[in-house]
Backbone as CSV, one residue per row, in Angstrom:
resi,resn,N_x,N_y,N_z,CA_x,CA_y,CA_z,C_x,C_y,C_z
1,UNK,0.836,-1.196,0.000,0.000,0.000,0.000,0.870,1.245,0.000
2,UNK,0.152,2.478,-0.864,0.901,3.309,-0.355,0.655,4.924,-0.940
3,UNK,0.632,5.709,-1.951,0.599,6.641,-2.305,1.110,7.180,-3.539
4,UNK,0.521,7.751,-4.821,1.328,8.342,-6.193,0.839,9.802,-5.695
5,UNK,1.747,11.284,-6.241,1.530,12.044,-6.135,1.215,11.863,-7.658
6,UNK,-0.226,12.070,-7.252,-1.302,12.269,-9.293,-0.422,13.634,-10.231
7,UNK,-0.056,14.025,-11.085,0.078,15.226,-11.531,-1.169,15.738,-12.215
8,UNK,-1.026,16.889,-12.336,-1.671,17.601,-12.789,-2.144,17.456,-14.659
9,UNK,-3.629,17.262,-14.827,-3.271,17.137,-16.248,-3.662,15.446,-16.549
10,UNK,-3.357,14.556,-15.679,-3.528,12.740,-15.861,-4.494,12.614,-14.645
11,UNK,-4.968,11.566,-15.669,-6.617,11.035,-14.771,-5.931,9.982,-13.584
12,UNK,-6.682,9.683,-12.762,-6.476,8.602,-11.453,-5.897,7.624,-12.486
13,UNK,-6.658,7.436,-13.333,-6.419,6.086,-13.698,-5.028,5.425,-14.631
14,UNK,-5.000,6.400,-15.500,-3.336,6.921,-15.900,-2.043,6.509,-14.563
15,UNK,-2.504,6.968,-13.671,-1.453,6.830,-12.810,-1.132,5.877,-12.377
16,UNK,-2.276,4.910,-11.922,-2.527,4.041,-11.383,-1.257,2.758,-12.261
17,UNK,-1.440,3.379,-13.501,-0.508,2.629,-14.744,0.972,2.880,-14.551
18,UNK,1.105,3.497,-13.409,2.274,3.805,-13.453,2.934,3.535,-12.388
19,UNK,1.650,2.631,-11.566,1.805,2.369,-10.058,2.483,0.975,-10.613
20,UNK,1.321,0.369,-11.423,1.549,-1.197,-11.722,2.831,-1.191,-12.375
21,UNK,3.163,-0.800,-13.289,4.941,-0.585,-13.447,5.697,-0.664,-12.653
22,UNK,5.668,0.264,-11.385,6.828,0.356,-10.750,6.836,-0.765,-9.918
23,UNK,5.503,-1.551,-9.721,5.610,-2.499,-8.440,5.348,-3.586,-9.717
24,UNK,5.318,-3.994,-10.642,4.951,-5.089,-11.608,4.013,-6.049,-11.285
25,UNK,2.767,-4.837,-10.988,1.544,-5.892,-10.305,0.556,-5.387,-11.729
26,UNK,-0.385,-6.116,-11.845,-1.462,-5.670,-12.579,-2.879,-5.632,-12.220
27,UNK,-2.676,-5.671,-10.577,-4.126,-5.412,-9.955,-3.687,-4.548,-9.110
28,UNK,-4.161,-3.310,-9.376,-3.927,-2.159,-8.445,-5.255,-1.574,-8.439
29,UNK,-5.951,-0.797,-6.953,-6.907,-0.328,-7.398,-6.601,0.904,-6.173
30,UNK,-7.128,2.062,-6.213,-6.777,3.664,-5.891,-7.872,3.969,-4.804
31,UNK,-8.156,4.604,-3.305,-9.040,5.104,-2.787,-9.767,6.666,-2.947
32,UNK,-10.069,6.488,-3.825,-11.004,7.978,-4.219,-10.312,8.523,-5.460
33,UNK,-11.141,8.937,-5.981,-10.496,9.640,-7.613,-10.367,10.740,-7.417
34,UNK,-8.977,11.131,-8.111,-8.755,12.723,-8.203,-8.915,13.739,-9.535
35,UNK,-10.020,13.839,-10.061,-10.094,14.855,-11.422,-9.118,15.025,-12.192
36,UNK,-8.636,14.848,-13.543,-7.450,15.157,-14.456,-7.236,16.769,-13.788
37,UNK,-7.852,17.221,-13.366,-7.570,18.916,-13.385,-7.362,19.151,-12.037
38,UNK,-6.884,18.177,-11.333,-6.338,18.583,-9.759,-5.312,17.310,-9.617
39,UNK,-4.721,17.584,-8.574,-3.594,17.043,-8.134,-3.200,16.642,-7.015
40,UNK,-2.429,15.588,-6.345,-2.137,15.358,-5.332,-1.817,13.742,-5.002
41,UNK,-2.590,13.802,-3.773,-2.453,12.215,-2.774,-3.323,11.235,-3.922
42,UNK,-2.832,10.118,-3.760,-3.621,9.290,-4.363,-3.007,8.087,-3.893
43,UNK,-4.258,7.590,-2.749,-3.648,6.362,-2.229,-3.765,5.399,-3.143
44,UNK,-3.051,4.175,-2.965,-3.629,2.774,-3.417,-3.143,1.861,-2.694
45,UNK,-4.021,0.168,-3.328,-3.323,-0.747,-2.782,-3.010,-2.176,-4.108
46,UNK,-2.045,-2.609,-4.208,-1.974,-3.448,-4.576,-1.764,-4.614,-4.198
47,UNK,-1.900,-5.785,-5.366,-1.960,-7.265,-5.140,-3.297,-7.602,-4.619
48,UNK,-3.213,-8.586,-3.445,-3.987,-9.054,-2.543,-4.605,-7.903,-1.300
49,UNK,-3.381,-7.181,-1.472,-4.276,-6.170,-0.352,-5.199,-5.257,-0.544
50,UNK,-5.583,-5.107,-2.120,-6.503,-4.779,-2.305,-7.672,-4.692,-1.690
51,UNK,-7.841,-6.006,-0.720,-9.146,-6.637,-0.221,-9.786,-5.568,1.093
52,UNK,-8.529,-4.764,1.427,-8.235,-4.016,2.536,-8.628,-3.024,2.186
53,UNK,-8.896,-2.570,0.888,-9.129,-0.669,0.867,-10.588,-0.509,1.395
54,UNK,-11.430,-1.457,1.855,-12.790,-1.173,2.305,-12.463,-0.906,4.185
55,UNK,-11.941,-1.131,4.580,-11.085,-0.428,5.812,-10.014,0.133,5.906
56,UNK,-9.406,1.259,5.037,-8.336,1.792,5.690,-9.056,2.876,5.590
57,UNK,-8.665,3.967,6.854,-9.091,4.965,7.159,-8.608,6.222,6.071
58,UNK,-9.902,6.557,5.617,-9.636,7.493,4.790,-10.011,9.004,5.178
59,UNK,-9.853,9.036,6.352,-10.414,10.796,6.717,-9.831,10.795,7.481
60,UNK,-9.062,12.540,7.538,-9.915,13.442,7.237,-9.179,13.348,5.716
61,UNK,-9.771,13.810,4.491,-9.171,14.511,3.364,-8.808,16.028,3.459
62,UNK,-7.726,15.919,2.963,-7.498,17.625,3.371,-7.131,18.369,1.671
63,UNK,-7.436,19.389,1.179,-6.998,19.365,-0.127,-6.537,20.974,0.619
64,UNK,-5.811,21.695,-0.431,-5.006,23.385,-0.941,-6.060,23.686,-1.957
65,UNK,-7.467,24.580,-1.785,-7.717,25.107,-3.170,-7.603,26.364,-3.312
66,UNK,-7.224,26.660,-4.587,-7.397,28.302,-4.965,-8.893,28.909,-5.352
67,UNK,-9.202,29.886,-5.306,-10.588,29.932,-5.820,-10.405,31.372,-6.395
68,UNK,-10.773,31.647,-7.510,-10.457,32.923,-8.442,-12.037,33.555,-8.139
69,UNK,-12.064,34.757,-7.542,-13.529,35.648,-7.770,-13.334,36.487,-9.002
70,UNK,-14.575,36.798,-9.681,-15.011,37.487,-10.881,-15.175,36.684,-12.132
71,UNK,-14.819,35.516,-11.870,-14.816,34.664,-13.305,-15.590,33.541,-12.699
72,UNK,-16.575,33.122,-14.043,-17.302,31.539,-13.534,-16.801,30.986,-14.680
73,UNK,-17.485,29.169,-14.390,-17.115,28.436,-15.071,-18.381,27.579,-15.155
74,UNK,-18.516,27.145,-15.950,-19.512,25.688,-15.852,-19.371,24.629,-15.176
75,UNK,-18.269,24.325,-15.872,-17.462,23.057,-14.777,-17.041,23.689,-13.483
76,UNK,-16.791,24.183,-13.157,-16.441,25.241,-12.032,-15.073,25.011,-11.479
77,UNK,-14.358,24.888,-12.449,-12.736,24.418,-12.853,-12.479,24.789,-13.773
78,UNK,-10.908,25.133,-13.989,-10.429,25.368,-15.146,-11.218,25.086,-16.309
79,UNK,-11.752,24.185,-16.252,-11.965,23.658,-18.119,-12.323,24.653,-18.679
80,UNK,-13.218,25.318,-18.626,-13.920,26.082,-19.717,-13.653,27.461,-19.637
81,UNK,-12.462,27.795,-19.300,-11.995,29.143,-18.620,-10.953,29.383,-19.706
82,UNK,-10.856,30.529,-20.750,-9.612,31.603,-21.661,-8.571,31.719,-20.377
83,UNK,-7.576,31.114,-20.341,-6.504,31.931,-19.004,-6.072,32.806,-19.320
84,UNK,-5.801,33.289,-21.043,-5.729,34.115,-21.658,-6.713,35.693,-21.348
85,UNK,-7.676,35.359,-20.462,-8.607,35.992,-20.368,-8.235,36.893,-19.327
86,UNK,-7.874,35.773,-18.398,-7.723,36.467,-16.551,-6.849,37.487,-16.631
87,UNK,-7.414,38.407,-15.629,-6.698,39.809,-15.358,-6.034,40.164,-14.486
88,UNK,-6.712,39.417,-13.480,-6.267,39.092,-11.558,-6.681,40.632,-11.885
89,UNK,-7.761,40.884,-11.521,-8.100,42.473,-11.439,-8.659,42.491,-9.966
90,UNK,-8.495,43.479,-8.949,-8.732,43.033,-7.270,-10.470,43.171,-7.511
91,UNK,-11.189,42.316,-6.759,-12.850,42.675,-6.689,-12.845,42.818,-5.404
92,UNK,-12.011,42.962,-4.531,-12.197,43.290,-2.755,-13.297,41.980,-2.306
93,UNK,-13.404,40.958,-2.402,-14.014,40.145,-1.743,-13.646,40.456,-0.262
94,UNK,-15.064,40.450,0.148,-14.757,40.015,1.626,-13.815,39.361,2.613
95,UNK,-12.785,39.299,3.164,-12.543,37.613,3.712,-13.216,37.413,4.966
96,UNK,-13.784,38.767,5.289,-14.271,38.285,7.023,-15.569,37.680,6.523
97,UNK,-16.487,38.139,5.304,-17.361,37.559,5.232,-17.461,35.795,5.412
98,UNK,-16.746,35.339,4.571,-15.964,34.507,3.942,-16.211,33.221,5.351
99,UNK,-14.707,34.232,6.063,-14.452,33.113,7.456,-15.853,32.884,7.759
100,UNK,-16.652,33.597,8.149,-18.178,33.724,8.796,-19.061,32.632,8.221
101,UNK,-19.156,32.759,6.385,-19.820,31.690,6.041,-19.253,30.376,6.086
102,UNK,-17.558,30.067,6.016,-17.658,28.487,6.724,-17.928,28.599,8.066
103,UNK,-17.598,29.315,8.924,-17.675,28.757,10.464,-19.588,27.800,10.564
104,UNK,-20.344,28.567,9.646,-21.507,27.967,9.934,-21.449,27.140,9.190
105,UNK,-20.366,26.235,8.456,-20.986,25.280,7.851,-20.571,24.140,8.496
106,UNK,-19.454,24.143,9.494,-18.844,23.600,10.519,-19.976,22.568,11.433
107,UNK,-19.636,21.681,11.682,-19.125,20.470,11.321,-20.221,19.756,10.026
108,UNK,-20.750,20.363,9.926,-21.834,19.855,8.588,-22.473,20.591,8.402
109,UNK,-22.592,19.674,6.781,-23.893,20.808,5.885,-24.215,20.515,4.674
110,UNK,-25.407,20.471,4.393,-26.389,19.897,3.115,-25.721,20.638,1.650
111,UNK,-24.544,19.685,1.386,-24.307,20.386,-0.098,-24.824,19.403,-1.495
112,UNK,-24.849,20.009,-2.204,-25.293,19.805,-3.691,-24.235,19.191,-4.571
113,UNK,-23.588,18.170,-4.952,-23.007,17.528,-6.140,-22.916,18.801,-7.122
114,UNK,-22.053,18.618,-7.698,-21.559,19.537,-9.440,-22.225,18.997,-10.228
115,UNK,-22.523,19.817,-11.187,-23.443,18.944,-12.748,-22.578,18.216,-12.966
116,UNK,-21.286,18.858,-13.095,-19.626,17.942,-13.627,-19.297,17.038,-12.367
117,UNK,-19.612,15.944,-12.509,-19.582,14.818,-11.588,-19.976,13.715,-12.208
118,UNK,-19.461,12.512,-11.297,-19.383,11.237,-11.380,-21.151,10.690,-11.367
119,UNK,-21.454,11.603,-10.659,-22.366,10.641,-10.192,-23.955,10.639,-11.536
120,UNK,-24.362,9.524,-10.795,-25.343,8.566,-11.900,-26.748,9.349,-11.627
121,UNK,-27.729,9.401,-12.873,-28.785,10.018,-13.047,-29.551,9.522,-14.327
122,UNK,-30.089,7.869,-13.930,-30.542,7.490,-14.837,-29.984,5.884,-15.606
123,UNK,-28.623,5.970,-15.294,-27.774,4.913,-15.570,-26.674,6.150,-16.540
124,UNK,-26.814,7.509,-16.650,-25.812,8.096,-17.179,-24.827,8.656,-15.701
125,UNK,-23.855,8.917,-16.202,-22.981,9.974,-15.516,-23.697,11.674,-15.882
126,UNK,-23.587,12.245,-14.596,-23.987,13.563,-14.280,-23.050,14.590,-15.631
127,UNK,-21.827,14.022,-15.464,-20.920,15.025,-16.327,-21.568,15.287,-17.938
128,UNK,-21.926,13.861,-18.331,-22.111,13.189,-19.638,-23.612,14.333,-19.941
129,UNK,-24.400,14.211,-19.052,-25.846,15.104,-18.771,-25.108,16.475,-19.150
130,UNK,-24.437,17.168,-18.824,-24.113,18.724,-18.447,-23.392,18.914,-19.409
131,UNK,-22.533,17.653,-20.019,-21.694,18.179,-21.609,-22.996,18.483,-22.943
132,UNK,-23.527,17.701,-22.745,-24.782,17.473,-23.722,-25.817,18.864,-23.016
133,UNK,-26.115,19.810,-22.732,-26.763,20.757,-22.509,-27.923,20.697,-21.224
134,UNK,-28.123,19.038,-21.015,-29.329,18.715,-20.292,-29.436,19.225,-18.820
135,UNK,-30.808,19.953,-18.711,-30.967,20.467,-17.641,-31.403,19.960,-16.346
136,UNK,-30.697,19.668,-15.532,-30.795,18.770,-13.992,-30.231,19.537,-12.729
137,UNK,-30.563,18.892,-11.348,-30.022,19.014,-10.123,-29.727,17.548,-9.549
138,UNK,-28.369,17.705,-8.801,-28.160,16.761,-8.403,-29.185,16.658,-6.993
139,UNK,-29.458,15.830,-6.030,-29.670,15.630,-4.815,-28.656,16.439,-3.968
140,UNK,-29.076,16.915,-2.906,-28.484,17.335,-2.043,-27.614,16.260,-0.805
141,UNK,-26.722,16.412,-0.162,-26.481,15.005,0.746,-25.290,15.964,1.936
142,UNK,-25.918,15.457,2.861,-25.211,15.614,4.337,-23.364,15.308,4.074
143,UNK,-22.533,15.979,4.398,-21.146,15.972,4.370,-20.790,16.476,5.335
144,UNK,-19.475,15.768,5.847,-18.363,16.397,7.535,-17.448,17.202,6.420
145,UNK,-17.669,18.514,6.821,-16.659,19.640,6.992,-15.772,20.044,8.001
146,UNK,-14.799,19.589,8.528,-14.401,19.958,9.851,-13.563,20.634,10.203
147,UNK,-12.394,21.340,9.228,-11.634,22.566,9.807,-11.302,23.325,8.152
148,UNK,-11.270,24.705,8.490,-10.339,24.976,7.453,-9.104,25.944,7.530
149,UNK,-8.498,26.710,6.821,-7.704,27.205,6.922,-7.744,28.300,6.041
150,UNK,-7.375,29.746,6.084,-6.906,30.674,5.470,-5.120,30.725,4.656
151,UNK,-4.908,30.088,3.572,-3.690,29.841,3.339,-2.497,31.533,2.856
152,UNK,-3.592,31.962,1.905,-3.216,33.186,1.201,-4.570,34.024,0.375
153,UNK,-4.324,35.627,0.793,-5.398,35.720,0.267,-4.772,36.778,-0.997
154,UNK,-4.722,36.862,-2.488,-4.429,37.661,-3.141,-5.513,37.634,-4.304
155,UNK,-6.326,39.046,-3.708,-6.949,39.461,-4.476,-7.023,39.848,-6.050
156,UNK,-7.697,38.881,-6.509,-9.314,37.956,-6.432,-8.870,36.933,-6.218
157,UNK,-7.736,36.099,-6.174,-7.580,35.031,-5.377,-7.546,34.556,-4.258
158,UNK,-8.465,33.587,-3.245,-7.792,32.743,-1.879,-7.721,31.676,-2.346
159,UNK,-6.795,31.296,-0.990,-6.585,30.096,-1.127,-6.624,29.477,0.104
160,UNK,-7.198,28.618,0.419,-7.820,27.931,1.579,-7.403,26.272,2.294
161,UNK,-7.233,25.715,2.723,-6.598,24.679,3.168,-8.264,23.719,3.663
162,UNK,-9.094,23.006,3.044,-9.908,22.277,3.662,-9.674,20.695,4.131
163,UNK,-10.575,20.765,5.324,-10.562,19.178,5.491,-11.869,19.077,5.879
164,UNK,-12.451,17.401,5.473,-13.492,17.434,5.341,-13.531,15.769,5.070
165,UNK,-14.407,15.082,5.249,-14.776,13.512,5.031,-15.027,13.298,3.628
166,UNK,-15.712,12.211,3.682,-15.853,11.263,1.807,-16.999,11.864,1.630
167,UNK,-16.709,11.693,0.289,-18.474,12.352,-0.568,-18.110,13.799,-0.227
168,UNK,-17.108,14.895,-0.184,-17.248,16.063,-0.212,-16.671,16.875,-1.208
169,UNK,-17.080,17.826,-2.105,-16.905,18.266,-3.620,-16.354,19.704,-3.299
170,UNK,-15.135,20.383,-3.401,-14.347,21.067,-3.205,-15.206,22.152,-3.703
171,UNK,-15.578,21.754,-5.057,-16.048,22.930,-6.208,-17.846,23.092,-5.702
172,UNK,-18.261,22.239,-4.826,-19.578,22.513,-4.281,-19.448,23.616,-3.351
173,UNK,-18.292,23.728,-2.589,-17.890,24.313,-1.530,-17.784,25.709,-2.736
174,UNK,-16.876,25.432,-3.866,-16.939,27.129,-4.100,-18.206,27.450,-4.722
175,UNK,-18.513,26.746,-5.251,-20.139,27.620,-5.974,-20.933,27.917,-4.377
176,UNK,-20.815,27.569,-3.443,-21.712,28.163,-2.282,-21.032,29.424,-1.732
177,UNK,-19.750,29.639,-1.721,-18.979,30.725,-0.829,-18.896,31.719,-2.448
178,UNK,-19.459,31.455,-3.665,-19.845,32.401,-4.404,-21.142,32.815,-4.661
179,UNK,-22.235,32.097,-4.294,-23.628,32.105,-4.081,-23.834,33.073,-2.696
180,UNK,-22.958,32.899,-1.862,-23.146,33.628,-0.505,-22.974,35.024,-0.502
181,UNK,-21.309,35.471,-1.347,-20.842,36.232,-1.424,-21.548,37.611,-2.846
182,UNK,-22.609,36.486,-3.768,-23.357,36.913,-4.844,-22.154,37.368,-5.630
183,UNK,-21.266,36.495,-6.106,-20.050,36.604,-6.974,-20.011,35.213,-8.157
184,UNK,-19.277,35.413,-9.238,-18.727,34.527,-9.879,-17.429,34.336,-9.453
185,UNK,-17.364,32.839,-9.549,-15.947,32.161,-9.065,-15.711,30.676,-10.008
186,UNK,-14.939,30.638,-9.916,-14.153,28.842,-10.197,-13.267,28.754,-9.527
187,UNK,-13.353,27.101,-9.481,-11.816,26.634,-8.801,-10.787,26.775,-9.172
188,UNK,-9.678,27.518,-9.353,-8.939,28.183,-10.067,-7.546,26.443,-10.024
189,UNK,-7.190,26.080,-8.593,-6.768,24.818,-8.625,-6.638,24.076,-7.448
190,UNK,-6.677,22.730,-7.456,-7.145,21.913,-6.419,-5.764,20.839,-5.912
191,UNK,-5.213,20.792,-4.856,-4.225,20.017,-4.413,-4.781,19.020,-3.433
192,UNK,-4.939,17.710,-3.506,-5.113,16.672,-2.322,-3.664,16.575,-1.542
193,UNK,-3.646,16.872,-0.220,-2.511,16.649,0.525,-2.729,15.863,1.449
194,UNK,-3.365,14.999,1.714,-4.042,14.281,2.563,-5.172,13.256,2.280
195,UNK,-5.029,11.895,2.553,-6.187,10.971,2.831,-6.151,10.233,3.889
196,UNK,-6.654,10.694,4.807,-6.252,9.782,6.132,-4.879,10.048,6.941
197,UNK,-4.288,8.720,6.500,-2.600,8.269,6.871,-2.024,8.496,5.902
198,UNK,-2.279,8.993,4.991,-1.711,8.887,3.411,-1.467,10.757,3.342
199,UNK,-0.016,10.979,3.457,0.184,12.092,2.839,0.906,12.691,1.973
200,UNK,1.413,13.679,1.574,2.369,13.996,0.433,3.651,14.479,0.920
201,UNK,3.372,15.311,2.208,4.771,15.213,2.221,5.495,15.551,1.354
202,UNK,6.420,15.425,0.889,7.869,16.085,0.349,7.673,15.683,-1.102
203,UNK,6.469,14.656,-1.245,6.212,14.293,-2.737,6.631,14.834,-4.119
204,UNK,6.981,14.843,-5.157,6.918,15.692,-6.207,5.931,14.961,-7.100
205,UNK,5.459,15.532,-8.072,4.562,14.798,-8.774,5.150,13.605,-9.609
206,UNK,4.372,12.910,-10.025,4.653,11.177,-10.415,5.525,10.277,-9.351
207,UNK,6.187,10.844,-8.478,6.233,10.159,-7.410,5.559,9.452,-6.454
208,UNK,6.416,8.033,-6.262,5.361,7.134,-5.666,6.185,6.316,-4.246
209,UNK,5.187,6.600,-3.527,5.809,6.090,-1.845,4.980,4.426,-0.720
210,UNK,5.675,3.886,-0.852,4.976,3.023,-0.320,5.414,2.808,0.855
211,UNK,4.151,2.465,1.611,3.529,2.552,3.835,3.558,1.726,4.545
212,UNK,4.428,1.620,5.428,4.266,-0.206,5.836,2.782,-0.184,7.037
213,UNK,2.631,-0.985,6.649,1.241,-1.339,7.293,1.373,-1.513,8.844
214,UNK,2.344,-1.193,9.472,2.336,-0.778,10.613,1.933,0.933,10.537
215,UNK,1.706,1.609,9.876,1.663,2.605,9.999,0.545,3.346,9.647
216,UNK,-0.687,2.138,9.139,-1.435,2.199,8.576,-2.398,1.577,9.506
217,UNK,-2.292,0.953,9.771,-3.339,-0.332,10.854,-2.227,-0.405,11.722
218,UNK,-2.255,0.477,12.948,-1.057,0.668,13.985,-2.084,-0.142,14.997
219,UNK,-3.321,-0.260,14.571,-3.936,-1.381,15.948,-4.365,-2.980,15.669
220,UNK,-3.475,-3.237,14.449,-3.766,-4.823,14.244,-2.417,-5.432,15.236
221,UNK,-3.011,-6.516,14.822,-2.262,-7.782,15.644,-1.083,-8.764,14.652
222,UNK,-0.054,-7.992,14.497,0.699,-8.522,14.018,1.652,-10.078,14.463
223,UNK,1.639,-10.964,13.483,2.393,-12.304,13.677,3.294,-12.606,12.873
224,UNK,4.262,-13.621,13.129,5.347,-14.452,12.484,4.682,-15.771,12.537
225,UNK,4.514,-16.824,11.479,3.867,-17.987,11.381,5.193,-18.903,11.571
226,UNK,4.995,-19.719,12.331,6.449,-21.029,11.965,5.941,-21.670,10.431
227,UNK,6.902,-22.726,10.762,6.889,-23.305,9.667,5.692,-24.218,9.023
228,UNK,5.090,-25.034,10.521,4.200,-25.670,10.240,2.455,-24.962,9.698
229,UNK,2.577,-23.756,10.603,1.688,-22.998,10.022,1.447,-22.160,8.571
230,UNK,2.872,-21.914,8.153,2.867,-21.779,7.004,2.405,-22.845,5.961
231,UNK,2.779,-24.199,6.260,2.215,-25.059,5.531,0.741,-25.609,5.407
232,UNK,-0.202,-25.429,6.913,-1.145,-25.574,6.491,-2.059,-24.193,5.656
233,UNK,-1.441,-23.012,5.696,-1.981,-22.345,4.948,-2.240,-22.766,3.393
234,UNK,-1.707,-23.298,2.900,-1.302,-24.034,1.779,-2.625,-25.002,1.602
235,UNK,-3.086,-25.645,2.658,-3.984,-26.321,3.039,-5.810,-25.309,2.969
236,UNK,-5.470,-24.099,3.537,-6.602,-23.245,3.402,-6.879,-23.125,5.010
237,UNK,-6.010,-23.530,5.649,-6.043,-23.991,7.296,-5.438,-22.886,7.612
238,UNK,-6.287,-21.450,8.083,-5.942,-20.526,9.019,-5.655,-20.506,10.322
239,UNK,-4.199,-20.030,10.342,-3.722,-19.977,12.163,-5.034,-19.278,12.940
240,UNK,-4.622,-19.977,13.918,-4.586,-19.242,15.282,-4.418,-18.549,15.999
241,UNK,-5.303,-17.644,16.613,-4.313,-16.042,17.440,-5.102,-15.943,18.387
242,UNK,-4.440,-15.902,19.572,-5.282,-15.638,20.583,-5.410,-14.082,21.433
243,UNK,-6.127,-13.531,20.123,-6.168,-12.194,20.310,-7.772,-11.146,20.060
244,UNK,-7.788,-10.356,20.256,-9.184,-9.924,20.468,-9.469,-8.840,19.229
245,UNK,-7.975,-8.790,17.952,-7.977,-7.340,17.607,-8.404,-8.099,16.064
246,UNK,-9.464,-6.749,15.660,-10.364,-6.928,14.438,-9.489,-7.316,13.226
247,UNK,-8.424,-6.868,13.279,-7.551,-7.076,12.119,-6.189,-7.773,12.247
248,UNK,-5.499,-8.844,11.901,-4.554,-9.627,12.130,-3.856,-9.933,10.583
249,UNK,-2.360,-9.574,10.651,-1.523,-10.174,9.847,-0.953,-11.404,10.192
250,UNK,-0.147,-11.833,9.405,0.520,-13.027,9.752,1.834,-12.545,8.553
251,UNK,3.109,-13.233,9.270,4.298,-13.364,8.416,4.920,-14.493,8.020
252,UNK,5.422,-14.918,7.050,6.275,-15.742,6.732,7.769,-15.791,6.524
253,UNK,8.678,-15.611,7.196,10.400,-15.151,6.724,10.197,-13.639,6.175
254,UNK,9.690,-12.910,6.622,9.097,-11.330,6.617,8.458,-11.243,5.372
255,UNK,7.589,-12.167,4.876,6.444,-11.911,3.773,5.263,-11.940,4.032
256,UNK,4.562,-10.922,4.365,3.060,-11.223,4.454,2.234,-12.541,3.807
257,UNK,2.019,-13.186,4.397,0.971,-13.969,3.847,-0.637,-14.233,4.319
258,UNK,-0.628,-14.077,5.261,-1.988,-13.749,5.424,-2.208,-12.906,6.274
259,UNK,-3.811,-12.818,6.031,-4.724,-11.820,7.221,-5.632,-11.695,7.507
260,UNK,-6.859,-11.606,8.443,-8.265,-11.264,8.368,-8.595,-10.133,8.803
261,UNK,-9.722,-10.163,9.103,-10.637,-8.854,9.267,-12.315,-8.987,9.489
262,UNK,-12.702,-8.550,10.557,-14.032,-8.380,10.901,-14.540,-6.905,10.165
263,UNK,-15.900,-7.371,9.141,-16.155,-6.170,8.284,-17.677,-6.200,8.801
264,UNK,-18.414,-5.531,9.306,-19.996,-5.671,9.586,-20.451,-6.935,10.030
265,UNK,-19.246,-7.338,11.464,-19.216,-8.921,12.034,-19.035,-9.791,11.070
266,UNK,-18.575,-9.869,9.862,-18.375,-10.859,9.127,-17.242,-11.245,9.254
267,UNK,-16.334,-12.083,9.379,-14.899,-12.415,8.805,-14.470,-12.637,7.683
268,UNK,-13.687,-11.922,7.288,-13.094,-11.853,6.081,-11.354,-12.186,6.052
269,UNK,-10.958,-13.376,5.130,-9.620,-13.544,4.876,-8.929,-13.718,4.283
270,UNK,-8.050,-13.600,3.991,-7.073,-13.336,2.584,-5.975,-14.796,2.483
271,UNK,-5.549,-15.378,1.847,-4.259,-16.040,1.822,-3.269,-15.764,0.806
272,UNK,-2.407,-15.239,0.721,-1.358,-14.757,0.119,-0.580,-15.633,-0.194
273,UNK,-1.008,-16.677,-0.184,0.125,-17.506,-0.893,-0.412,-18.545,-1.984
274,UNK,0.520,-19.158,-3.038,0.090,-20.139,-4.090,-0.076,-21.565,-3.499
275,UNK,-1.104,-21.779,-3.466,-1.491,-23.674,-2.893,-0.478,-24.622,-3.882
């Protein structure tokens, strides 16, 4: 498991191609997608541990966005924006206003999905709807907002430091603090620096860092299997642990080979090795 800093410009999934290269796996799969037009953290996991990305802690997310006042967008991102255009001309935005309207949005608050989104309306994608002219609203849905930050403010630009849980849309956040403010805005640009345990750090882009799972699941129950236990794994015959903790590795001559996990009281287990 571990982390690509996405660049700017390449989709999640692009990268992901670049994960399987460096580790010469061809099952890799990524926790949360990051837009071709933003940048940052992008966890993943490969191989077998895949099985694991439905428990690793993924909050808080923390992203860096810029947000340009006087200019809108459709997408409410770069895309559809002349940069050729921008003036950086000052519009005096507020910032005390600003602070005021997140503090009330603190620790939650009913936001609205982007037309430009993933999400489904019909068996289409929302985006697919909004390229084609078609006129819709997404549903509204409850989201944890929980701190933010004032990074830089240069007029008509801020730039803001959020953190906030899953299911939360950066660019929902600016079409409301431009709805509030009765301004046009876009996301001018978006940095993920944070998912959880997963950070960037000293990252540069296309760089890729991998986490040892002590550092990740610092409350499982880590083991060394002897020999004989290694062999009945082989068998489909899971050790023994006489331990109380939801999540358990096991080692072999320092190779992971197995592990379980209690998911909604179910047990769930992996064997990492070829029978």
């Amino acid at each position: 498991m571990g982390l690509i800093y996405k660049p700017l410009g390449v989709s999640s999934f692009k990268s992901l191609s670049s994960v399987k290269k460096h580790l010469s796996q061809k099952k890799v799969g990524h926790m949360g997608t990051l837009d071709p037009l933003a940048e940052g953290c992008l966890p993943f996991a490969s191989g077998g541990l895949t099985s694991l990305i439905p428990i690793v802690n993924k909050i808080p997310k923390v992203y860096e966005v810029e947000i340009y006042f006087g200019v809108s967008s459709k997408s409410v991102d770069f895309e559809f924006v002349d940069s050729d255009s921008l003036d950086f001309k000052k519009i005096n935005f507020d910032i005390d206003q600003i602070k005021e309207f997140l503090n009330s949005l603190i620790p939650k608050y009913s936001q609205i999905p982007p037309n430009f989104s993933a999400k489904h309306i019909n068996g289409k994608r929302a985006y697919e709807l909004a390229r084609s002219g078609e006129d819709f609203e997404l549903p509204s849905k409850d989201v944890d907002f929980f701190s933010y930050k004032v990074l830089s403010v240069n007029d008509p630009v801020l730039k803001l430091e959020i953190s906030c849980g899953e299911g939360f849309y950066v660019r929902s956040l600016v079409i409301d603090i431009a709805k509030h403010l009765n301004l046009d805005a876009f996301m001018y640009s978006l940095k993920r620096t944070k998912v959880g345990l997963f950070e960037l750090n000293n990252l540069n882009p296309g760089e890729i860092q991998i986490l040892d799972l002590k550092h990740l699941f610092p409350e499982a129950f880590y083991s060394n299997l002897n020999q004989k236990e290694f062999e009945n794994l082989k068998f489909g015959i899971a050790p023994k642990f006489s331990c109380q903790n939801q999540i358990i590795f096991a080692f072999y001559e320092k190779v992971l080979v197995y592990f379980s996990y209690n998911l909604d009281s179910v047990l769930k287990q992996k064997f990492l090795i070829n029978s």
